[in-house]
C-alpha positions as CSV (number, residue, x, y, z in Angstrom):
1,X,-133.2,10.3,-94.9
2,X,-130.7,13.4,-94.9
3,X,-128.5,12.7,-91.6
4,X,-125.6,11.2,-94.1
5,X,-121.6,11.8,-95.1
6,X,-121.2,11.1,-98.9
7,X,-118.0,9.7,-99.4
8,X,-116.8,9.5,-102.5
9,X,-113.1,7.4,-103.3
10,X,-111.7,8.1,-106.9
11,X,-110.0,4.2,-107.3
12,X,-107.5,6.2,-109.7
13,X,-110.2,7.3,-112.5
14,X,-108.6,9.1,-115.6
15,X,-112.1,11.4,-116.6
16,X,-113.3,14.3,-114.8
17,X,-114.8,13.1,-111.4
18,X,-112.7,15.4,-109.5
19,X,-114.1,18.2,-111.2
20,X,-118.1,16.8,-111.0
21,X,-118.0,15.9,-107.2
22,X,-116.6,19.3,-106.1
23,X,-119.4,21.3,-108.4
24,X,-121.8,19.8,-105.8
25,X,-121.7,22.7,-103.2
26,X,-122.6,20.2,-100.3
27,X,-120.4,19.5,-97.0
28,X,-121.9,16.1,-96.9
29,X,-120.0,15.3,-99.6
30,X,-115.9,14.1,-99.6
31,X,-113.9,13.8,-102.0
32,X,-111.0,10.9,-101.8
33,X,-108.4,10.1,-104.4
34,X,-106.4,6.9,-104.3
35,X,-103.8,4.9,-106.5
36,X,-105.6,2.6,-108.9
37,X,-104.7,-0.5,-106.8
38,X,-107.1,-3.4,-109.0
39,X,-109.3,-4.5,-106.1
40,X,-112.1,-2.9,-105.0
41,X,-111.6,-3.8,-101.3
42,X,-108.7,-1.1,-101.2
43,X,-111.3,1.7,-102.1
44,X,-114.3,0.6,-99.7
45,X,-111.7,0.4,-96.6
46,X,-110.4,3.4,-97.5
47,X,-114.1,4.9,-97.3
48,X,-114.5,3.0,-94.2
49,X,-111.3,4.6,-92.5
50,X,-112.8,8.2,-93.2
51,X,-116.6,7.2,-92.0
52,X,-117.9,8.7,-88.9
53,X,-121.2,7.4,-88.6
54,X,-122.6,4.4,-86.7
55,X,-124.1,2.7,-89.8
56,X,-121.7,2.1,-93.0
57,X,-123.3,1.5,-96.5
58,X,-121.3,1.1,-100.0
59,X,-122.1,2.1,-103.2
60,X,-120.5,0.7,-106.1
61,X,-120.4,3.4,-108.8
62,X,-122.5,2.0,-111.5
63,X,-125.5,1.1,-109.2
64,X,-128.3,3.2,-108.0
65,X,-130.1,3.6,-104.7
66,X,-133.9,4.5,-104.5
67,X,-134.8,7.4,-102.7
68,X,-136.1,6.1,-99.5
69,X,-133.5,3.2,-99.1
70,X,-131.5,4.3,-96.0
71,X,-134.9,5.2,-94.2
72,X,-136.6,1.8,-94.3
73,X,-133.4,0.3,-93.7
74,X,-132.6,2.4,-90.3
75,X,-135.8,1.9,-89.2
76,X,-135.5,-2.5,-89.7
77,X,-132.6,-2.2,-87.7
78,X,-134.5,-0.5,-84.7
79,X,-136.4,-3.9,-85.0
80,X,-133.7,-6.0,-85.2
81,X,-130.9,-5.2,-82.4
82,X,-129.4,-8.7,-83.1
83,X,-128.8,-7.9,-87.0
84,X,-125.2,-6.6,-87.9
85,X,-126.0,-6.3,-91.7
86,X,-129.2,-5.4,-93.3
87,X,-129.4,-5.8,-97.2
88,X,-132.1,-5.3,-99.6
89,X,-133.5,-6.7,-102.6
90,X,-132.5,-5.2,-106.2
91,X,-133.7,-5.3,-109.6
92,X,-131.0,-5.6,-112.6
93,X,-130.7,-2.9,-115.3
94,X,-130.4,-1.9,-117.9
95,X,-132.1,-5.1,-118.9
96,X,-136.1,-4.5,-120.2
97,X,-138.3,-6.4,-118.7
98,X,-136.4,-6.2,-115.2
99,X,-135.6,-8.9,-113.4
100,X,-135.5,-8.9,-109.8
101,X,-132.1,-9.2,-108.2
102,X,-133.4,-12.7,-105.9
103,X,-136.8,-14.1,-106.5
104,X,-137.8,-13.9,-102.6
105,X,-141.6,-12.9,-101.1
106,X,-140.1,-12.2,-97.8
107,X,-137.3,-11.2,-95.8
108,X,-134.2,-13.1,-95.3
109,X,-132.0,-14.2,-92.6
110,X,-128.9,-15.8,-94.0
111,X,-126.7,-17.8,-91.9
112,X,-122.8,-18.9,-92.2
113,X,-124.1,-22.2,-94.0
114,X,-127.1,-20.8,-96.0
115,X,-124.2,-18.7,-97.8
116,X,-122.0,-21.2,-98.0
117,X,-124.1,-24.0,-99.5
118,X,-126.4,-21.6,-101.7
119,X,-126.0,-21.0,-105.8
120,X,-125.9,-17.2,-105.5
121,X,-125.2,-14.5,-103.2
122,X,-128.0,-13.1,-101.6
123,X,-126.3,-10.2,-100.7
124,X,-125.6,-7.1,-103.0
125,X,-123.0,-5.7,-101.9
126,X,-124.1,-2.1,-103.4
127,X,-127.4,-2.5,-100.6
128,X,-125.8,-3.3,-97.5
129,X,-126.0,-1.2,-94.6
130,X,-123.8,-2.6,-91.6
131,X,-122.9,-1.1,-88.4
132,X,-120.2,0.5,-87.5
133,X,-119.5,-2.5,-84.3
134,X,-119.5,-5.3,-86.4
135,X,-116.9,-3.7,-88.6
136,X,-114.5,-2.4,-85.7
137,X,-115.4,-6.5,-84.4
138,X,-113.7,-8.0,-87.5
139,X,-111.8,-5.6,-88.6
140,X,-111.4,-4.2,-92.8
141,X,-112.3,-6.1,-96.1
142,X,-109.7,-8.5,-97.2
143,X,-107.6,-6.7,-99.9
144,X,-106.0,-9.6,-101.3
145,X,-106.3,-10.0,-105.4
146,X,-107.0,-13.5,-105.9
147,X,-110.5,-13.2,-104.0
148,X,-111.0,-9.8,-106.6
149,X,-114.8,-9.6,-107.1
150,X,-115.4,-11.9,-104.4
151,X,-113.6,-10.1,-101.3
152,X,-117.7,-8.9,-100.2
153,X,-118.9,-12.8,-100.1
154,X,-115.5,-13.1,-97.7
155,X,-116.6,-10.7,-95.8
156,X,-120.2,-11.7,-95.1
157,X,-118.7,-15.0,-94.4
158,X,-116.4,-13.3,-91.7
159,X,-119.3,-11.2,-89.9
160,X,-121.7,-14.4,-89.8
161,X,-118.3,-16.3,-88.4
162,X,-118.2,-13.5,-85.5
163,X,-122.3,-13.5,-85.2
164,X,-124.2,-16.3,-86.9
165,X,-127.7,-15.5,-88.4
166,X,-127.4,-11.5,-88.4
167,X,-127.5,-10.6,-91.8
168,X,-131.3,-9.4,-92.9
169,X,-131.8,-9.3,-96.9
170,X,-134.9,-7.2,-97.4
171,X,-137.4,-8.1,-100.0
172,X,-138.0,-4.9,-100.8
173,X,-136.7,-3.5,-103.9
174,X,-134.5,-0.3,-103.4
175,X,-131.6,-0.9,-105.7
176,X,-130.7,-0.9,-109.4
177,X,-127.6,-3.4,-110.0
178,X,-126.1,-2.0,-113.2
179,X,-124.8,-5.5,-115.1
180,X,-122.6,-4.6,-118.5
181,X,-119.5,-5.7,-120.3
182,X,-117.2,-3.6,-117.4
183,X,-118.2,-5.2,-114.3
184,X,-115.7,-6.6,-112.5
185,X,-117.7,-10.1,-112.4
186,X,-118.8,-10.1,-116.1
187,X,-115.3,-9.6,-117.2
188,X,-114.1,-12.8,-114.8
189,X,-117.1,-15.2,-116.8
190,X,-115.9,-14.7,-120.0
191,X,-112.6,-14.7,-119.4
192,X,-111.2,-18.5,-120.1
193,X,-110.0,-18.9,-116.8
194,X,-113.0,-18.3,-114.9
195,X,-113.8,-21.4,-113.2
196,X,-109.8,-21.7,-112.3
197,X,-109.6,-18.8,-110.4
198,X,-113.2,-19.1,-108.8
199,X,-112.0,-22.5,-107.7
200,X,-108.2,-20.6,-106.5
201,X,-110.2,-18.4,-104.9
202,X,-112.9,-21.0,-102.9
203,X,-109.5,-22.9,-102.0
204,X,-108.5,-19.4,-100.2
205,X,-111.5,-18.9,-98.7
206,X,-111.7,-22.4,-97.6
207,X,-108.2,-21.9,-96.1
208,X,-109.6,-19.1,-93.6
209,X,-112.8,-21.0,-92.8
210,X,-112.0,-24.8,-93.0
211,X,-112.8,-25.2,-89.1
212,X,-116.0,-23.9,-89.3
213,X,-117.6,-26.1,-91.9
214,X,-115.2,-28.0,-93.6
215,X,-117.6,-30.6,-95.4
216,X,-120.0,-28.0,-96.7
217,X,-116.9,-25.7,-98.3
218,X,-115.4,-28.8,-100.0
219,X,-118.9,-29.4,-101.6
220,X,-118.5,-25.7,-103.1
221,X,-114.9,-26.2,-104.2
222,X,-115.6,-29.8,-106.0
223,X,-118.7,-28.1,-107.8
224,X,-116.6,-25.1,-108.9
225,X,-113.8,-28.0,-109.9
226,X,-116.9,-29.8,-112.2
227,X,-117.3,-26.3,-113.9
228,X,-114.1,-25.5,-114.8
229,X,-114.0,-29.1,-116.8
230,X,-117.1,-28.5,-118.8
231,X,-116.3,-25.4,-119.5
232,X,-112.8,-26.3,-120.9
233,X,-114.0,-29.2,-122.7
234,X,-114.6,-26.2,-125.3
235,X,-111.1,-25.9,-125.9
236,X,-108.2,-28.2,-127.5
237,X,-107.1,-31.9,-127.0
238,X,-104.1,-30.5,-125.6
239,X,-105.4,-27.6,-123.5
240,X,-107.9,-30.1,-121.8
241,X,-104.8,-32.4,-120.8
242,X,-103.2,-29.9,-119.6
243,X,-106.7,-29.0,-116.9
244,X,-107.7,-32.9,-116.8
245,X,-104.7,-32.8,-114.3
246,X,-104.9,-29.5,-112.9
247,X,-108.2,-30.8,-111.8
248,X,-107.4,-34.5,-110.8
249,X,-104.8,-33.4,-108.5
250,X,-106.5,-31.3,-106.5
251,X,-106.8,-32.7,-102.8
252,X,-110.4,-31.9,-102.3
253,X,-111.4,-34.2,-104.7
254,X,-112.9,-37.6,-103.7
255,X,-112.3,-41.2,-105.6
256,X,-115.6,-40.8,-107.1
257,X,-115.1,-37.0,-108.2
258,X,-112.0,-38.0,-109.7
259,X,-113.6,-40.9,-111.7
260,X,-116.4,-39.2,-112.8
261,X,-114.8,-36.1,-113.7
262,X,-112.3,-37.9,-116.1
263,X,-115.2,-39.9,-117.7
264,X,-115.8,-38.6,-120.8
265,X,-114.0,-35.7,-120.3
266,X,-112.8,-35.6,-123.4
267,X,-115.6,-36.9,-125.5
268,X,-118.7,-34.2,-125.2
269,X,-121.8,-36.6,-125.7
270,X,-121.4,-37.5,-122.0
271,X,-121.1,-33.8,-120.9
272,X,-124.9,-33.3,-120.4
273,X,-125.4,-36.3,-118.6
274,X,-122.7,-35.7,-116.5
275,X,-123.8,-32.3,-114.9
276,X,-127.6,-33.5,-115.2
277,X,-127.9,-36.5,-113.3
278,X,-124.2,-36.4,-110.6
279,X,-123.8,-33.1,-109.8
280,X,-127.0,-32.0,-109.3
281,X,-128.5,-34.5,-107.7
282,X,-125.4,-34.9,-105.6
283,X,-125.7,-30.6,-104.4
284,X,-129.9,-30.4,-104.1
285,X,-129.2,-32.3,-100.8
286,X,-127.3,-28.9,-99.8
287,X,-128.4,-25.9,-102.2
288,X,-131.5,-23.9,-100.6
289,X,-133.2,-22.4,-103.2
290,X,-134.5,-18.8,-103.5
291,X,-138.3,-19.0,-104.8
């Protein structure tokens, strides 16, 4: 498929992209420079606000498309006038053997509550394709910085708000999802507060959708709470009193959370059974698996 603008927005980059994009004698191609702002929300909307076309895709820039990935996904969305996003299946590099992106055997629609109560996003942010409408319907990514790395799993959330069940994930593989030390997401795991600002930023999104599906969002919050204390029980007596109470506190937590989250918080023999046997068995009721 050839019929495409090439936008290309420099999020403040200090090598030569400049210099690369404009050897490419093509006037498909546009060049945009911007003030390194720290969220990548800034850049896409800034792509967006420059787009002409019906149908908007992004591109993050360590990923690759295959050839033919715009094609097949045009033509799915001639067979699917109710679909407002159409994503695709990936595989992840550079690892050898690759491993698929989801484990799926057919297409996917995904509804407000699928992507609220499932493990992973389905959607890859570097595959969608969404039209041009839907955008214009809920207007630009949310640029705020606590929801950094997470602003496209707002944003799905906000179109299948506007239009439940119109997101199509493909099962077709036509991206390569570059994981390394750099991405935004990698960085975020091994820093040591992770699971803090995932649950800050669940709390946020929670905020903006509360009337929707409050129950099912406080499920995702009190997991997210459960990970933060195993994975500070790593640390010192004293840094794990100090997040025994940042955790207790919180007011999504139930009597039971509370208990079983302070049992044997501090004595690691009790961490396995813990996660094993409560929370587990307390999310399968919710969790839809990809298999």
């Amino acid at each position: 498929y050839q019929n495409f603008e090439y936008i290309i927005v420099d999020d403040g980059s200090t090598d030569n992209t400049k210099e690369i994009v404009q050897s490419f004698q093509d006037k498909r191609i546009k060049y945009i420079s911007q003030q390194h702002i720290g969220t990548p929300a800034s850049g896409r909307n800034n792509g967006i606000k420059n787009a002409k076309g019906e149908f908007i895709a992004f591109l993050d820039s360590d990923d690759i498309w295959f050839p033919q990935k715009l094609e097949i996904q045009l033509k799915e969305f001639h067979k699917n006038a109710n679909i407002l996003i159409l994503a695709t299946n990936g595989i992840i590099i550079p690892m050898r053997p690759y491993r698929k992106y989801l484990s799926i055997k057919k297409n996917l629609i995904v509804s407000f509550r699928d992507l609220i109560v499932n493990k992973m996003n389905p959607i890859m942010n570097s595959s969608v394709l969404i039209k041009r409408t839907a955008i214009e319907a809920i207007g630009l990514i949310d640029e705020e910085h606590l929801i950094r790395a997470s602003e496209d799993y707002d944003y799905w959330l906000r179109v299948l708000k506007y239009r439940d069940n119109s997101i199509l994930v493909l099962k077709q593989i036509l991206v390569k999802y570059r994981a390394h030390s750099f991405n935004i997401t990698t960085d975020m795991y091994t820093n040591s507060d992770f699971f803090k600002k995932l649950y800050e930023r669940l709390v946020y999104i929670h905020d903006k959708y509360e009337e929707y599906d409050p129950e099912l969002l406080n499920i995702k919050i009190r997991a997210a709470l459960y990970q933060l204390r195993v994975f500070k029980t790593k640390e010192s007596l004293i840094q794990r009193k100090v997040h025994i109470n940042y955790v207790l506190n919180d007011k999504f937590l139930k009597f039971y959370d509370r208990l079983w989250i302070g049992f044997g918080y501090f004595n690691d023999k009790y961490l396995k059974t813990i996660i094993n046997n409560y929370i587990i068995d307390k999310l399968n009721n919710y969790l839809i698996y990809f298999k």
